[in-house]
N, C-alpha and C positions, 0 to 999 in steps of 0.2 A: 744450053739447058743447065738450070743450077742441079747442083748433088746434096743429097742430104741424108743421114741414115744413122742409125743409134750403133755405137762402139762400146763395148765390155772392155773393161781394162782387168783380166785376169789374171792367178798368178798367185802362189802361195803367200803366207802372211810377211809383211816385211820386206815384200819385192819392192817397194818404190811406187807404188799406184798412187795413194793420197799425191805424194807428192808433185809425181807428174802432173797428174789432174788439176792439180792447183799453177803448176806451174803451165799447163797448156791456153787455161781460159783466163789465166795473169790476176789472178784472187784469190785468195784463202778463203774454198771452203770446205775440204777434207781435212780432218783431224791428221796431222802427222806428227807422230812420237817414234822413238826408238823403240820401243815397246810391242811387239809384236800381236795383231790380232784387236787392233784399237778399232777397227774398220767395223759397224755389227751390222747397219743397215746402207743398202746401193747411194751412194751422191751421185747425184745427174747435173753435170756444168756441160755448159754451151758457149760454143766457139764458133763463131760464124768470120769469115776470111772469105772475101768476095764472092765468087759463085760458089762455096761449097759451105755447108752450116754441117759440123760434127756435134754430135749429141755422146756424150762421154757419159760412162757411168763408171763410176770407182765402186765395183764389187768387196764384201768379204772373203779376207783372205780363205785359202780352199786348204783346210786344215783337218785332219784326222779329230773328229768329235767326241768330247769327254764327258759331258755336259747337254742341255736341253739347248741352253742359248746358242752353244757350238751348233747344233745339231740348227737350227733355225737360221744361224751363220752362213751355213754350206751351203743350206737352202735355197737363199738369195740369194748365194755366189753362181749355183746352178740354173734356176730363172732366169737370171740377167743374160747367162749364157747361153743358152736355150730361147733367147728369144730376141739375141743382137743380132744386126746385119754382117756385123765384123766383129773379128776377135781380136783386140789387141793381148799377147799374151808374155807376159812377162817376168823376168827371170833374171837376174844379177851375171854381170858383166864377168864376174870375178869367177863364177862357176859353170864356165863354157865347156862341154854344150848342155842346153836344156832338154830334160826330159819331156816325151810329149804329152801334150794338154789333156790330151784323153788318161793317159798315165796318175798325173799330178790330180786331175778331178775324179778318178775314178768313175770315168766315161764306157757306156757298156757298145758305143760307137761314136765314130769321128762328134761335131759339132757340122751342123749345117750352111754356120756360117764360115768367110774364107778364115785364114788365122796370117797372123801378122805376127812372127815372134821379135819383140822387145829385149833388148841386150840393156838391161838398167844399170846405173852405176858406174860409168866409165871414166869418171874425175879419178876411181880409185883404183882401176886397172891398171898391173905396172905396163908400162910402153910397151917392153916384150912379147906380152900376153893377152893382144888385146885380142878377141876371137874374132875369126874370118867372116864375116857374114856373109851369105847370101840374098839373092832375090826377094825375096820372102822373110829377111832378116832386114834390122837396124837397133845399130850401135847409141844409146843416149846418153845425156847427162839431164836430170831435171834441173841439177843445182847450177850447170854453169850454162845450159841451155843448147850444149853438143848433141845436134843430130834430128833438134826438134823439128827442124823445117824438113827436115830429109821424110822425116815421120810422118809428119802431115802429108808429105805427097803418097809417100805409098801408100796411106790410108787413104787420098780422096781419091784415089784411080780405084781403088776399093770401092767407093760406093755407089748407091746407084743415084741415075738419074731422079730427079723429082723436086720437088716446088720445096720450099724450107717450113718448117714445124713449127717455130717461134719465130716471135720476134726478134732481129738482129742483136739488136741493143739489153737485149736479155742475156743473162748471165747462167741461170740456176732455174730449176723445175718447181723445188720445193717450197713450201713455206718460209719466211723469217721465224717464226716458230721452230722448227725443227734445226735452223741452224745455231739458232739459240741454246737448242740444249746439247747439238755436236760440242760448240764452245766452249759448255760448263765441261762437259764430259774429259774435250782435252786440257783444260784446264786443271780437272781432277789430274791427270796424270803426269802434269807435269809437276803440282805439286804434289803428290804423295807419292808413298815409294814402296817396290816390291808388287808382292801380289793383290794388295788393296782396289788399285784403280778398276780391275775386271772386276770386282764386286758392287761397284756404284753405276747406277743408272740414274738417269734424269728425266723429268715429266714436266714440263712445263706448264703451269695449272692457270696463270693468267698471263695475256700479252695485251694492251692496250698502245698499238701501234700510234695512234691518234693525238697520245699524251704526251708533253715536255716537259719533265724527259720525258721517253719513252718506258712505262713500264712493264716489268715482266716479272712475277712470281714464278721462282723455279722450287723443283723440292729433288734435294738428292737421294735415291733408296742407297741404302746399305744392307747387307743380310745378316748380321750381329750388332746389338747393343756396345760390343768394345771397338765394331769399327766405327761410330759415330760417333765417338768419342775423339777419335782419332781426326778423322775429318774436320770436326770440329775446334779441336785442338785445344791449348793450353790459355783460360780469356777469351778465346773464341778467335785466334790468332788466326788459324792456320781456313777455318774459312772463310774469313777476311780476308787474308792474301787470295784464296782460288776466285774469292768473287772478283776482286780486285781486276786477277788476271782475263774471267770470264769479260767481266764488263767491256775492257778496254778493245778485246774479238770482236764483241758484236756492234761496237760504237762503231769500228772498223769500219766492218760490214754495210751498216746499216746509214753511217755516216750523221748521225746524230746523236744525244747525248742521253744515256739508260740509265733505269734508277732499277739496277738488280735486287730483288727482296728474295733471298736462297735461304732454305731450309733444310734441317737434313731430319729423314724420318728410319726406320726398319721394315725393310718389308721382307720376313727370313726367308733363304735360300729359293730368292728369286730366281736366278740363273737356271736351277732347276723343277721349276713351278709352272707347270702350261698356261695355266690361267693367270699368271703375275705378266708373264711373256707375249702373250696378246695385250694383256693393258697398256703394257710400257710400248707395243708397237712392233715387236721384235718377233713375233709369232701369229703368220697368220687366223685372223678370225673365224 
């Protein structure tokens, strides 16, 4: 009998989830930055390895909320978890041991599904201090690929029996749309700096998959007139490099040739605006 069944990859901001995620189903498509909190809405990547199809979702980090979009953040991060079969729950290597999940999410009871706690980060554990794991523990490395298969077993004895949900040779749930505009997003942050990148959001207003290239009108929000300036930079420099950077993601992805047309517009103090929060997708309807 095959196994099939949806996993949360939970765990405060900055734990290693995009990364993993990308590192499990062997494709870039979670945003990974050093930047904590880059995560806003669940990526669902698919990993099918003989009899067993894992259904991963890279949740939002589970962060004390400042903000509206924080607040819609958690949201999702609690959904995803509330409604997985398994919890992968995750936690850096380097800060042995982890608090429990119910703790970290401010859970008013356990989770219903089992919980698999994830020791992230072990390329940078010193030898000494690598923590003991148990049963119900394992030790990773996303980056050198330490402990990935150990992970996968204890997650497929996790899940249950049943037929698979996608197609094998399926990668991701979502649209090329939506990964489209993860792309430009991390691309904002890789190239700007500070607190700026949390204030840009992306909408992708046209995708004409059909077309060679392929094209895609994106428009980036800003929430002040000086930060679009900014983005846009000095000549038009510095949006030129992020699209540059975008394009080359989703050419990746998509494995054809994109003719990105990015714009950047105001849309003030979005982050904090319900109704800006549902357009952008980031607050339910």
């Amino acid at each position: 009998m095959t196994r099939c069944g949806t996993i949360v990859l939970a765990g405060r901001p900055n734990v290693g989830k995009s990364t993993l995620l990308n590192a499990l189903v062997g494709e870039h498509l979670a945003i990974v930055s050093p930047k904590p909190q880059s995560t806003r809405l669940p990526v669902v990547g698919l990993l099918t390895r003989d009899d067993t199809q894992y259904i991963f979702t890279d949740s939002p980090g589970l962060l004390e909320p400042e903000y509206q979009l924080h607040e819609a953040m958690r949201a999702a991060a609690l959904r995803a978890i509330a409604d997985a079969e398994l919890i992968a729950y995750l936690h850096p290597g380097t800060e042995y041991p982890a608090p429990p999940l119910t703790t970290v999410a401010r859970l008013e009871r356990p989770p219903r599904a089992p919980i698999v706690t994830v020791y992230t980060k072990a390329d940078v554990v010193r030898p000494g201090a690598r923590p003991p794991v148990r049963p119900s523990e394992v030790l990773i490395s996303a980056v050198t690929g330490e402990g990935i298969d150990t992970l996968l077993a204890a997650l497929r004895e996790r899940l249950p029996e049943g037929p698979f949900h996608y197609d094998p040779d399926e990668l991701a749930t979502q649209p090329m749309r939506f990964f489209a505009a993860e792309f430009i997003r991390e691309a904002a942050f890789e190239q700007l700096h500070e607190e700026l990148p949390y204030s840009v959001a992306c909408e992708i207003d046209e995708f004409r998959e059909g077309a060679e290239p392929v094209y895609i009108r994106a428009v980036l929000y800003v929430e002040r007139d000086s930060q679009k300036g900014i983005v846009i930079g000095e000549g038009g420099r510095t949006i030129k490099a992020l699209g540059a950077a975008a394009r080359a993601k989703i050419e990746t992805l998509l494995g054809q040739r994109v003719f990105l047309d990015l714009h950047v517009k105001v849309l003030p103090k979005w982050r904090r605006d319900e109704p800006s929060l549902k357009r952008l997708g980031y607050a339910a309807s």
